[in-house]
N, C-alpha and C positions, 0 to 999 in steps of 0.2 A: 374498397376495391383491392383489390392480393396485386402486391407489387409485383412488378415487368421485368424481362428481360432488357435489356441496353443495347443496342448494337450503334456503335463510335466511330463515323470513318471521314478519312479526313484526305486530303490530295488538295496540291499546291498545283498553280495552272502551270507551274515550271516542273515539274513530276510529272504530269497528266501529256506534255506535251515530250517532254523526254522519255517516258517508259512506257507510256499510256496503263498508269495507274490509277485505275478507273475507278468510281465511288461503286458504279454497279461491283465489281468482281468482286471489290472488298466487303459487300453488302454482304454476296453470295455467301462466300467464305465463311462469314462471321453465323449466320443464318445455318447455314452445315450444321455448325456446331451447338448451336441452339435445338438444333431439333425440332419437336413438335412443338418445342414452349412458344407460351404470346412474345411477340418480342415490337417494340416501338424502335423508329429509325433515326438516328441524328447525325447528318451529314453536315461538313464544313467542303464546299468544294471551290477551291481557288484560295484559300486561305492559309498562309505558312505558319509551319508548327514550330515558328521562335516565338510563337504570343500565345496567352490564354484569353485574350481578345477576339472568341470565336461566336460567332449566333448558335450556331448549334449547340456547339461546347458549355457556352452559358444556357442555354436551354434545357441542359442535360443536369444540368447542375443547378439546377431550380427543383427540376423534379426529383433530385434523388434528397434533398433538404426536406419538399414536400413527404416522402417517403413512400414514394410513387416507384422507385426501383431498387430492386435488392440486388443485381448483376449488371455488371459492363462488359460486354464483349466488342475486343477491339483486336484487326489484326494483328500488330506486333507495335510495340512500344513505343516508335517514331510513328506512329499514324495521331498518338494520344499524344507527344509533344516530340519535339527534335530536341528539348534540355531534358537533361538529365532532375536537375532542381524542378522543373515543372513537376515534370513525374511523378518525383518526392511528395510534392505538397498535394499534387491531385488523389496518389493514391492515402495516403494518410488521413486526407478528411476523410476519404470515402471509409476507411478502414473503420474511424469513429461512429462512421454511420449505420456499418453494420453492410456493408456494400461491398460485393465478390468484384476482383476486376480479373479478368479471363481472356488470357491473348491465344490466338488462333495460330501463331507459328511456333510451334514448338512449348517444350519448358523453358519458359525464361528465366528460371530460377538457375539452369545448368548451363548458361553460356555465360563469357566473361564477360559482356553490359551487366546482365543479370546478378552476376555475383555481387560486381560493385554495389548496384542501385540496392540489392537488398544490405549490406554490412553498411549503404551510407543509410537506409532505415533504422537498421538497427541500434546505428551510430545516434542518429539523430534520439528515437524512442529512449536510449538509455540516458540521454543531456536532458531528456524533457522531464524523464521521471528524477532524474539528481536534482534539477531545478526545483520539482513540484516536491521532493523530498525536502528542500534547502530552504525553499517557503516555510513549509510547514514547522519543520525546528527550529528556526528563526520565530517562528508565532508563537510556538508551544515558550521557547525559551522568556518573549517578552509577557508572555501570559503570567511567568512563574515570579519575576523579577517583580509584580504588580503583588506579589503575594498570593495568587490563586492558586487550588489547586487544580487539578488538567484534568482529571477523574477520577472515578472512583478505584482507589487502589487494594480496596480490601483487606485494609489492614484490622485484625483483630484486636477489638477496642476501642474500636471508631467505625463511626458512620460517614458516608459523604455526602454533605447536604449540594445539591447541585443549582440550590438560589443563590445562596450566597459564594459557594464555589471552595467551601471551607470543611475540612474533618474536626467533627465533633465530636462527644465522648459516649460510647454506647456504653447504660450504666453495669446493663448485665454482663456484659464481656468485660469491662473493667474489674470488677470483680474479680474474673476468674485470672486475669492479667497479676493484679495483683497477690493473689492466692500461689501464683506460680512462681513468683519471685520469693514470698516466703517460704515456698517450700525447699525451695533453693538452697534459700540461705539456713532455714531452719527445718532441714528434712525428718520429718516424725519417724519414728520407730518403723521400720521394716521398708522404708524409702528409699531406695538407692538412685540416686542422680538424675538425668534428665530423662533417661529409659523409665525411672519409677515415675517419675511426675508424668509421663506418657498413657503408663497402663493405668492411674491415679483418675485422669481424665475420662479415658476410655469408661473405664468401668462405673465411673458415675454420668456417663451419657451423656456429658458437656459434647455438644455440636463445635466443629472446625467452624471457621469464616466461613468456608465456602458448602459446609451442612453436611461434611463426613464426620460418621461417626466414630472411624477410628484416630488417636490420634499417635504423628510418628514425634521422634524424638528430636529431628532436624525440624519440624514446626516450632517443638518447645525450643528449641536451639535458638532459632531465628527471634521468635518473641524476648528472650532473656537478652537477645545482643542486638534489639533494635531503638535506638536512640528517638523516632518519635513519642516512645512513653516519659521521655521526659521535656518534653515538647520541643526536639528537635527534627521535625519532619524535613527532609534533604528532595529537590526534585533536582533533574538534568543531572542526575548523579550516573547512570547506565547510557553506555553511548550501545545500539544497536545500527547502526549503517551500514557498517561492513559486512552484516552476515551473520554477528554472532556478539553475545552480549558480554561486552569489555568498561570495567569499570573509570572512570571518567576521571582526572587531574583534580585534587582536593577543592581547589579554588576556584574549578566551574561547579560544581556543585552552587546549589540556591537555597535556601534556608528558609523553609517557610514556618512557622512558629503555631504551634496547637496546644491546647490545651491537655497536660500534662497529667500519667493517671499515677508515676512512683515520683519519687525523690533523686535526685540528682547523686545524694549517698545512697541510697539502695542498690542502685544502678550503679555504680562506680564497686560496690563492693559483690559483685554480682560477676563483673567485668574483672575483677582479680580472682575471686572464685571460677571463673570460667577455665582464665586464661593459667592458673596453678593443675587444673584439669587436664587441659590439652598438653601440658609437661611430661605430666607422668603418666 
C-alpha cells in the first residue's frame, strides 16, 4: 500500500470552550492543503498538548513506524505539542523515518518559535553526530591499542588481510619497494633523484597501489619516508574532526608492528639522503 497523507489535530476541552477551536475546522484546514491526496484522520479531542500521552497521537505514530505514512499535516505547531522539547523529539523521529511534517499556518521556519525550534534541531543533530563521531574514535582508537589494523590502507608493499586484521608483505610490490631504495641510495648511470626513479617506474609499467600507470615523484617521496617498511606501521596518527587533516601529538600515535621489507640502516641512510636533498 503507497503511504498516506497525516492529518494531526488536536484541541483541549479548555480551548474548544474558550476559542471554540474545533477538531472539524482544523480537519478542514489541514484537508485544503492536502488537496486531492488520500489523507487518514488522527484526532485527539479533549486532550492537552503538555503530554505525548495521546490515543490518536500514539496511533499516529504506530503507523508512521509501520511505514504507513510519508506526510503530517498539522495546523501550527502547538496543535502537535504546547513543548517545545515534544516537538524536538516528535519531529526528529519522524525526520529518521523519512516523514514530511507540514504545518498549515504559515512558514514556521520564518517566525521567532520557528527559528528557535529549528537551531535547537540543529543544536541537537550536531551533539548527536559529535557523540556518534566520539563513539566511533573511541572504538577505532581501542581497536588499534589491541594491535589491529582498522582497514585497508593501501599501502604499497603490503596487502590487508581483513581475518586476521593485520598488513602483510605483498612479495611483488616488496620488490619494487626495495628496488627504489636502492636506487636511491645507489642511482645508476643517467638517474637523477626521485624524478628519475618516477619515470624509471613509469616506463617499465610497474602499476601504483591504486593501478595508475603513471608514477609521480611525491608517491616515490612518500614510499622512501615511510616508516612502516621497516616495520613501524603508526595508526590515530591523523586527527580529521575538525574539517581538515591535522597531524596528531607524537605520543597519541599507536604502533602497530608488521613485517618489515628494508633494514632499519637502509632507511636511516635514506632519511639523511633525503633530508641533505631538501637543503640544497
Amino acid at each position: 500500500m503507497r503511504p498516506l497523507i497525516a492529518i494531526y489535530a488536536r484541541v483541549s476541552t479548555e480551548e474548544q470552550a474558550k476559542h471554540g477551536f474545533s477538531i472539524a475546522a482544523q480537519i478542514r484546514e489541514c484537508a485544503s492543503l492536502a488537496g486531492d491526496a488520500e489523507t487518514v484522520i488522527f484526532a485527539d479531542e479533549g486532550v492537552s498538548g503538555e503530554t505525548l500521552r495521546r490515543p490518536a497521537l500514539e496511533k499516529l505514530m504506530r503507523s508512521i513506524e509501520a511505514g504507513d505514512i510519508d506526510t503530517v499535516i498539522c495546523l501550527d505547531p502547538d496543535r502537535l505539542s504546547r513543548k517545545l522539547l515534544h516537538q524536538l523529539l516528535l519531529t526528529e523521529e519522524w525526520d529518521r523515518r523519512g516523514v514530511r511534517l507540514v504545518f498549515v499556518n504559515g512558514d514556521y521556519a520564518k517566525t521567532p518559535e520557528g527559528n528557535l525550534f529549528y537551531a535547537l534541531r540543529g543544536a541537537i543533530s550536531e551533539f548527536e553526530k559529535a557523540k556518534i563521531n566520539e563513539r566511533m574514535c573511541r572504538g577505532r582508537r581501542e581497536k588499534a591499542r589491541q594491535g589491529r589494523v582498522l582497514r585497508d590502507f593501501r599501502i604499497f608493499g603490503y596487502d590487508f588481510d581483513p581475518r586476521t586484521e593485520q598488513l602483510i608483505i605483498n612479495e611483488e610490490e616488496a620488490a619494487v619497494v626495495r628496488q627504489i631504495f636502492s636506487w636511491f641510495l645507489h642511482p645508476p648511470p643517467g638517474m637523477r633523484g626521485i624524478a628519475g626513479i618516477a619515470r624509471a617506474l613509469t616506463r617499465a609499467q610497474v602499476p601504483t597501489k591504486r593501478g595508475a600507470a603513471k608514477w609521480h615523484r611525491q608517491v616515490v617521496r612518500q614510499i622512501l619516508s615511510n616508516r612502516t617498511y621497516i616495520g613501524e606501521f603508526y595508526q590515530n596518527k591523523w586527527d580529521t574532526s575538525r574539517g581538515k587533516v591535522m597531524l596528531r601529538p607524537r605520543d597519541e600515535w599507536i604502533l602497530i608492528p608488521c613485517p618489515p621489507i628494508i633494514t632499519p640502516e637502509v632507511f636511516d641512510r635514506a632519511q639523511l639522503r633525503l633530508s641533505v636533498k631538501s637543503r640544497s
